[in-house]
N, C-alpha and C positions, 0 to 999 in steps of 0.2 A: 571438610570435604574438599577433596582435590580433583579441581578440572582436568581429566585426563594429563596430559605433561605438562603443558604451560602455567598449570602451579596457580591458578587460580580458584582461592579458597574463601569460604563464608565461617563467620560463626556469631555466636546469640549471647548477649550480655544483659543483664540490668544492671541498674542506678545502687539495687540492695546488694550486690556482693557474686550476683548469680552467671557462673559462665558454663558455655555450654558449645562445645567444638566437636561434631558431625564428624564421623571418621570413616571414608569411603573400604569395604573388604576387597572389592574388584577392580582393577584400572585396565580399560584399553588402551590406550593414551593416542590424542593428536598428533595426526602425521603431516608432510608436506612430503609426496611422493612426486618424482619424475618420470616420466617416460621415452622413449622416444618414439615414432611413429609407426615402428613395428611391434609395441610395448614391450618391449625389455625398458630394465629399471635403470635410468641415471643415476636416481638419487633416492633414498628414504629415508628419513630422519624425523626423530620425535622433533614435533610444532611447538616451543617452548617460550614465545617471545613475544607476546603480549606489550606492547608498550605501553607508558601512562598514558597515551592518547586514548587508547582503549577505554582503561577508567573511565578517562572525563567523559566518554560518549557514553557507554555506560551509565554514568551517574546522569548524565540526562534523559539516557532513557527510561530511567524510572523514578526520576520525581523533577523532571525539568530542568533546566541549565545552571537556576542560580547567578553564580558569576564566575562560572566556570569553563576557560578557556581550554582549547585545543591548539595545538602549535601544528602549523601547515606545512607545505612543501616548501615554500618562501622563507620558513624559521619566523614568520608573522603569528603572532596571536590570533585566534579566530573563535569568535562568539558561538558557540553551542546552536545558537536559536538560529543563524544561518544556515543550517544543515539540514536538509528534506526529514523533518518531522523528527530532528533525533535519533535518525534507525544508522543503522549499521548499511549505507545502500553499496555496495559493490557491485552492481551488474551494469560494469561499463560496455561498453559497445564495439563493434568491430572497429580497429583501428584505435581505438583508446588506450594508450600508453599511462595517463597515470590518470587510471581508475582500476577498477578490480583488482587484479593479479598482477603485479610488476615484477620484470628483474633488473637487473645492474652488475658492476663490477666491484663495487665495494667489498673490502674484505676485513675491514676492522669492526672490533668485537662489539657484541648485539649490546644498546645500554637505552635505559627504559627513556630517553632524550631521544632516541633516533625519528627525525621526523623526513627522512629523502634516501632515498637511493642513490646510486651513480646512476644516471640511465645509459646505457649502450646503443647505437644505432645501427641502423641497418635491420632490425626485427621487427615482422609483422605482425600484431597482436589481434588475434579475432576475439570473438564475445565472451566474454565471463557468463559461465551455465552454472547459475545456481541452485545446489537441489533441496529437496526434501527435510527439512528434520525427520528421522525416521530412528528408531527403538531397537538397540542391538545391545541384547544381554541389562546389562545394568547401567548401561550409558544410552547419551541417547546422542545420535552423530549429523552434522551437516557439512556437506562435501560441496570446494566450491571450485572450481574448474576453470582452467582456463586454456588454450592451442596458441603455443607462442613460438613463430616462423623465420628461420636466419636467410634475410635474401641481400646480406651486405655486398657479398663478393668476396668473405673471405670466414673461418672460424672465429667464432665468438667465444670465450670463456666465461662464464657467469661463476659470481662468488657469494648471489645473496640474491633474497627474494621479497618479497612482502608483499600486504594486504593493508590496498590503498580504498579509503571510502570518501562519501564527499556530496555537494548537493549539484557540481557539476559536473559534466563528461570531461575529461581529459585537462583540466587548471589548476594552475598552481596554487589555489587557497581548499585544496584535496587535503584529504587527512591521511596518513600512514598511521595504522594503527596495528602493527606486525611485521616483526624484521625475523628473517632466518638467513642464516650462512649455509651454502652448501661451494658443491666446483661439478662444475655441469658442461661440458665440449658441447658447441652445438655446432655440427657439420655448416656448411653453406650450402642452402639448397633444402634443408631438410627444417622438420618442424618438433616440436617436444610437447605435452602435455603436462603441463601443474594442475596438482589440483593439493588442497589444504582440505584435511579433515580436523575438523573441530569436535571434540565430544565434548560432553558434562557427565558427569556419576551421580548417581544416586543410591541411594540403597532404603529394603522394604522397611527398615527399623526407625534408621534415624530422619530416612527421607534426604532432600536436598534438591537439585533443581531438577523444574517441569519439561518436559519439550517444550511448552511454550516459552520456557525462556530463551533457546534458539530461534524458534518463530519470531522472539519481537524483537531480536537483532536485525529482523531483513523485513520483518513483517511491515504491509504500508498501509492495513484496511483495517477497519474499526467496525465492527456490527453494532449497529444505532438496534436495531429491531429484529428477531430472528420472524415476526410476525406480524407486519403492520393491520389499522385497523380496518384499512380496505381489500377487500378479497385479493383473493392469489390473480396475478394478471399478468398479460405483455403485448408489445403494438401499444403503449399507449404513451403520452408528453408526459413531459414534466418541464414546467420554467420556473423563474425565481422571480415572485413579484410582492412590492409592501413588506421586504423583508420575511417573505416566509418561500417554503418550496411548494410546489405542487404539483399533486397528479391527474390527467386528466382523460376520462376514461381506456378507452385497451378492449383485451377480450380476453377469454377464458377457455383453452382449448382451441383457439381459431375460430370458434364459434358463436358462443355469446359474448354479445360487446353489452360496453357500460359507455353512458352519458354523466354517470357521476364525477363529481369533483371534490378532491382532501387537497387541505393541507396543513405543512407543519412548520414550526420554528426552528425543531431539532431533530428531529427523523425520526424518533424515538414514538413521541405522541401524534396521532394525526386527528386532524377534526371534518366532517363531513361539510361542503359549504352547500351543497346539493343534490340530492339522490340520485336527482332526473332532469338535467338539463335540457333545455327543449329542442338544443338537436338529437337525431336522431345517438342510437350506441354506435361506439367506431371503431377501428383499430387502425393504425397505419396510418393515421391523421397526421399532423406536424401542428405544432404549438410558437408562438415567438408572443413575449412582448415590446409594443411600440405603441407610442402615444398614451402610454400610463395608463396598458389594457392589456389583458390575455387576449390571444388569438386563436383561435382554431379553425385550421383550415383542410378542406379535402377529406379525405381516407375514405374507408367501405366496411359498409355492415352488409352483412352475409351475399351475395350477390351485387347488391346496391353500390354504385362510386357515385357517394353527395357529391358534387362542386359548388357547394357552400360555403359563405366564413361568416362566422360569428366570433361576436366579443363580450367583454365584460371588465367591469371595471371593483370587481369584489368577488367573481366565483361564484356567486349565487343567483344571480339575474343576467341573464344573457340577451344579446342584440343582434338579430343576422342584417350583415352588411349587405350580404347578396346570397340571392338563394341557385344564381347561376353563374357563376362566374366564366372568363370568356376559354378559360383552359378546361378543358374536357375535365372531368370528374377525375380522380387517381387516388392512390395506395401508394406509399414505398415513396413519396417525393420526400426532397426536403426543404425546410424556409428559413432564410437567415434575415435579420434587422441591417442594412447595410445605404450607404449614401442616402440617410434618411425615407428608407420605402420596406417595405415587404416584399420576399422575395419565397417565390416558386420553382423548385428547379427539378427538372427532370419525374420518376414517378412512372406508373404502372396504370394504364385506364380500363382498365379490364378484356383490353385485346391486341395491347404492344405497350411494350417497354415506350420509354420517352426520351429527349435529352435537349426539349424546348425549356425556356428559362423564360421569364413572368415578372412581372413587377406593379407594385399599387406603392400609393402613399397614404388612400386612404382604408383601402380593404373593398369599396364599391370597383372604381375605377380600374380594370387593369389592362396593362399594354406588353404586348411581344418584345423582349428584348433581341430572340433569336429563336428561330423555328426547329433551330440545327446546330446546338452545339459542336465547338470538335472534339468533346470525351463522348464513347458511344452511347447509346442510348441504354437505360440501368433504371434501375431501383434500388430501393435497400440499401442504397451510399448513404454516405453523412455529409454533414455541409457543417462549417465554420466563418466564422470573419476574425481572421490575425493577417497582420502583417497590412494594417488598410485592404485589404483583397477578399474576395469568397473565394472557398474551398471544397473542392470536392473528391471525396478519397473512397473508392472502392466500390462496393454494390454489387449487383448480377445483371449481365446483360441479354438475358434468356437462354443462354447456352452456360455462360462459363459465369466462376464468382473470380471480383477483381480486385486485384490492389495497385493499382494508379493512382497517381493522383493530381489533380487538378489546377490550375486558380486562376482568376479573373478580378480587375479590377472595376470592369463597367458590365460586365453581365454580358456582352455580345462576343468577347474576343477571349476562347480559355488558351492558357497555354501550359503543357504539359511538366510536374514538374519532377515526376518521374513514372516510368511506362511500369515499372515491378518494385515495388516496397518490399523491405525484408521480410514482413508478415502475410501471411498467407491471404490469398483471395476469401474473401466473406461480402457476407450480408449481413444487413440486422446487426450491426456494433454499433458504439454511438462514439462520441466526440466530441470534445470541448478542448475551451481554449484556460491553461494554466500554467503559473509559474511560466510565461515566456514562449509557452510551447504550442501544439496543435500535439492532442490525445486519440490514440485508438485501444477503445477497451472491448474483448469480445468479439461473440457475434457467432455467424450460423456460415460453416465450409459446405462440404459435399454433403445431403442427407441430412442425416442426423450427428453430425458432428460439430460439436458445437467448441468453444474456446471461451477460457479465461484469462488471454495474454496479455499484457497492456503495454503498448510502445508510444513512445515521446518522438517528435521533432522541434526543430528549431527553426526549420526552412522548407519544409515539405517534400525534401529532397534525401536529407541522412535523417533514417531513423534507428534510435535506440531502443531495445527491450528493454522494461524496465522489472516486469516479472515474465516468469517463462511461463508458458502452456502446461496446466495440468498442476499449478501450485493447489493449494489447503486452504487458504485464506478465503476466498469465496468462490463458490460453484460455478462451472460454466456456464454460459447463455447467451442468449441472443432476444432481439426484443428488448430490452431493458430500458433503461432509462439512464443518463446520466447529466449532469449539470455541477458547475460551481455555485459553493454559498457558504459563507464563515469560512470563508480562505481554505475553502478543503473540497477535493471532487469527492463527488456523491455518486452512488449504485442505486438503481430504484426496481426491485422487483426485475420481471423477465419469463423467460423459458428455459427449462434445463433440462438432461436426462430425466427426470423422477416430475415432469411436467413445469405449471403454470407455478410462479414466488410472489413473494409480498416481503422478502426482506429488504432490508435500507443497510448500506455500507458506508461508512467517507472512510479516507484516508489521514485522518486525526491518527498522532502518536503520544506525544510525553504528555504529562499532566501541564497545564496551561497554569493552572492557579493553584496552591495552597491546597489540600484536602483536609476539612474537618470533618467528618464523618465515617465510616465504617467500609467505603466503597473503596476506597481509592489507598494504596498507599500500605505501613504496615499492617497486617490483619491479625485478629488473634482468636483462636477458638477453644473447646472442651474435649476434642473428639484425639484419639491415639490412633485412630484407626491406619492400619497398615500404607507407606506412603506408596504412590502408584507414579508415573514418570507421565501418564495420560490425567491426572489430577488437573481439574479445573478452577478448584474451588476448594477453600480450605471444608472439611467433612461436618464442621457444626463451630459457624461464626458465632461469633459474641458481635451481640448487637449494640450500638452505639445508642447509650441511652440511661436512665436510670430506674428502671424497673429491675426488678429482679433478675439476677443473674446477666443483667448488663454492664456494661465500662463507658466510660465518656472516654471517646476518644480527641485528644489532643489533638494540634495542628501538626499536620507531616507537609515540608520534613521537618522536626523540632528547631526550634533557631540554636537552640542553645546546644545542644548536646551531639547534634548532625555535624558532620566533617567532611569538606567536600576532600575529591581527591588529590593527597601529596605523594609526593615521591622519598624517598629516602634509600638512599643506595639504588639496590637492585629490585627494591619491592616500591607496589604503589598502593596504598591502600585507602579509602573511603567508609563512610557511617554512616548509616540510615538512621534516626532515632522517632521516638513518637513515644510521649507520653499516655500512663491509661490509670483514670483514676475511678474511685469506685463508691460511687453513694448509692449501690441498689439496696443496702438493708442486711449481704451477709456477703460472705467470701467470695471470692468467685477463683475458679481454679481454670490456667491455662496450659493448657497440654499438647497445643500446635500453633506454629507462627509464620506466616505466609508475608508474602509481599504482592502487592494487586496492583497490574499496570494499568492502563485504558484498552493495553491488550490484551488482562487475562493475567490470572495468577505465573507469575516467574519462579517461584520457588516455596516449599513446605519446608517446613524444620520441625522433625518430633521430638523433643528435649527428654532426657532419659528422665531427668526431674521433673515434675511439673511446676510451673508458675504462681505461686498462690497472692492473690490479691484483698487481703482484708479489709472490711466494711470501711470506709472514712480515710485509706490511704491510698496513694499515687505508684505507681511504676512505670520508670523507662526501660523500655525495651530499644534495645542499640542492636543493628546487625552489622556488621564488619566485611567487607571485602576487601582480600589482598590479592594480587597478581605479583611476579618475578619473575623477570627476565633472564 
């Protein structure tokens, strides 16, 4: 099977003798088209130049790093497991020159070693808009874009392009994983449009890759649960305490609130610690733990604003610190853990907005830090602690939704640390603190328009897109929940077009460890059934096991027979293998063979032969990826 033009092909081996090479009938093949800002065409040319970098990112994205390195912009070696989860990330940011889309003046010939560009200066580079995998004919295509601007003072010639990926914005231990040659005049003054289309071919017979395996080149989310075990909800906490997550109640509709409390280890399973907590149902509460206890503070069940806080030091048995506290009851605040106290900020009382700020150390006591912030008075912001400081980014402040944003180091003095964020005004997103940064995911615009964007900072000043509005990976909303925990940010339920959710997301990518089981890794099944490019799941797995008509499945990737990715000449090629051996008692016949990431099947193979595996012996299955430049 040939990836559109850049010559990236699979094919299926075993140990017994048996090969098996998938032959595409149709090719669109991958472009890298130019435009210029009237669109007429600069440039078009088949996308053909894959480097080994690619591979090695590749090969960790589907069974982890290994000890396989990537060569940087520096020509430094760079460790796999440094790079945001594995993925293929390109959506550098406005003004980021080597991230996403780059050009240069280089004009010697493309070789699977190329790890830099010449860079050119004087061009201004805006955001890489990454789109869709989306289903055209027999392939299936992702187009990644990018508006790159000559304001040197004079014509610029470009001789060459590439697609730079990496776990930072704009640094030199980025990866180049895509060199093309083109000659492109860019006026001074004027702007051009790149954009790279990427396909994969498939076809109904012999099959070959899924769209998701475009998706889990860019993809950063992981669904832990399409269904968790607590009702569909949103308005409601979640923090991270004694090592597990937890939710704490929400409402349903707007309407009915919950005083229940779940929690989990791993998003997956959740356990009830209490039906019916003895505060009242809430939504719009706010949550922190301090002092080696959950908090719950404020929010409003259906007309009612408690100004309560209670705590608990297990989730099941609760303790109200104060059944009045001295700030007026509210909705929509929020509370951060910060210079050892609890913090109140801002919030809805049920007849004005707020933008007073609060402080206890112990939850009874609490004192005014300032009557009168200077961000206006809001709800439905988010609040943080990075950088030693609180943060306060966005919210509605009765008229308009915001995206400001905030920060304070003593609670009485904010200072602005930008008036308009690149992401649209909302409410109801949440925000944490990761990888170095301050997160915005989400949230609620005008009406019912809701968002599933998610933008990084590093200073609450430049922010980056890290996915665009309206991606596939998980639905829009608002309300939701999110937190850090096992080094990965988490989604928790919410509100969306189709209402109230109860699913759990994190952003986990490659396999962490070793798969010995059926889940992870090579799969193999019974079923010929017609392959489909929308295929989730192999049509009829073979279970890991030894009952009848099962396989033990081996360790993936196999130590012995696995090969991470080399180079030779103009090709690079890598091998998945995995042993499957067979004590069910009779044969066992395989007639399709998949590959299963954390993300979701990457690719089917319908073998024109089938696999046959008799009673008491072994078979390796090897699948082979080559690319050439």
């Amino acid at each position: 099977m040939r990836d559109g033009n850049h010559n990236l092909k699979i094919s299926l081996k075993t140990l017994s003798g048996f090969e098996y090479k998938p032959e595409v009938k149709n090719k669109s093949g991958s472009k890298l088209t130019v435009m210029d800002d009237n669109g007429n065409i600069l440039h078009e040319g088949e996308f053909k130049s894959f480097t080994a970098n690619f591979m090695r990112l590749l090969y960790g994205n589907m069974c982890g790093s290994g000890t396989v390195t990537a060569t940087d912009l520096n020509g430094d070696s760079s460790a796999i497991d440094g790079y945001p989860n594995v993925k293929m990330h390109f959506a550098g940011g406005s003004g980021k020159q080597k991230f996403g889309i780059g050009v240069g003046s280089g004009s010697t010939a493309v070789s699977n070693a190329d790890n830099n560009l010449t860079w050119v200066a004087g061009l201004t580079y805006n955001n890489v808009v990454l789109g869709t995998p989306a289903i055209d004919g027999s392939t299936v295509r992702l187009d990644i874009t990018r508006e790159i601007s000559n304001s040197s003072g004079s014509t610029k010639t470009l001789y060459e392009a590439g697609l730079i990926c990496g776990a930072e914005d704009d640094v030199e231990d980025n990866i180049l994983i895509a060199r093309d040659l083109v000659s492109v005049e860019l006026l001074n003054g004027k702007k051009s449009t790149w954009r790279y289309t990427i396909t994969v071919d498939f076809d109904g017979t012999t099959g070959g890759f899924v769209r998701n395996f475009l998706d889990s080149l860019i993809i950063q989310w992981t669904r832990a649960t399409a269904s968790a075990s607590f009702s569909k909800r949103s308005e409601h906490t979640s923090v991270v305490f004694d090592n597990k997550m937890w939710v704490i109640g929400g409402s349903m509709g707007g309407f009915t609130t919950f005083s229940d409390v779940w929690y989990s280890s791993d998003g997956a399973t959740w356990t009830r610690a209490t039906a019916s907590a003895p505060f009242s149902g809430r939504r719009l509460h706010t949550s922190v733990v301090f002092d080696n206890k959950m908090w719950v503070i404020g929010g409003r069940d259906g007309y009612y604003y408690p100004g309560d806080v209670w705590y608990s030091s297990d989730g099941a048995t609760w303790t109200q610190a104060t059944a009045s506290a001295p700030f007026s009851g509210r909705q929509g605040h929020t509370s951060v853990v910060f210079d050892n106290k609890m913090w109140v900020i801002g919030g809805h009382n049920g007849y004005a907005n707020r933008n007073d700020v609060w402080y206890s150390s112990d939850g009874v006591t609490w004192t005014q830090a300032t009557a009168s912030a200077s961000f206006s008075k809001r709800r439905g912001h988010t609040s943080v602690v990075f950088d030693n400081k609180m943060w306060v980014i966005g919210g509605r402040d009765g008229s308009s939704n915001l995206n400001d944003v905030w920060y304070s180091s003593d609670g009485v003095t904010w200072t602005q640390a930008t008036a308009s964020a690149p992401f649209s005004g909302r409410q109801g997103h949440t925000s944490v603190v990761f990888d170095n940064k301050m997160w915005v995911i989400g949230g609620n615009g005008v009406g019912s328009t809701y968002f599933n964007d998610v933008y990084s900072s590093p200073d609450g000043i430049t922010w980056t897109r890290v996915l665009s509005d309206g991606h596939t990976q998980w639905s829009k909303r608002y309300g939701h929940q999110c937190l850090v925990f096992d080094s990965k940010m988490w989604i928790i339920g919410g509100y969306g077009a189709n209402g109230d959710l109860n699913d759990v997301w994190n952003n986990r990518k490659q396999l962490e460890s070793i798969s010995t089981d059926d889940t992870l890794g090579i799969i193999v099944g019974t079923s010929d059934a017609a392959f489909s490019s929308t295929d989730t799941a192999l049509t009829a797995k073979i279970s890991h096991g030894t009952a009848s008509g099962e396989l033990e499945y081996g360790a993936f990737p196999d130590s012995l027979y696995t090969v991470e990715p080399a180079t030779n000449g103009s090709k690079t090629t890598m091998t998945l293998a995995r042993r499957f051996e067979n004590s069910s008692g009779g044969s066992v016949t395989i007639k399709e063979v998949g590959i299963m990431s954390v993300n979701g099947l990457l690719c089917r193979i319908i073998p024109a032969t089938p696999i046959v595996i008799e009673n008491g012996a072994s078979e390796i299955i090897a699948i082979t990826f080559e690319s050439e430049v």
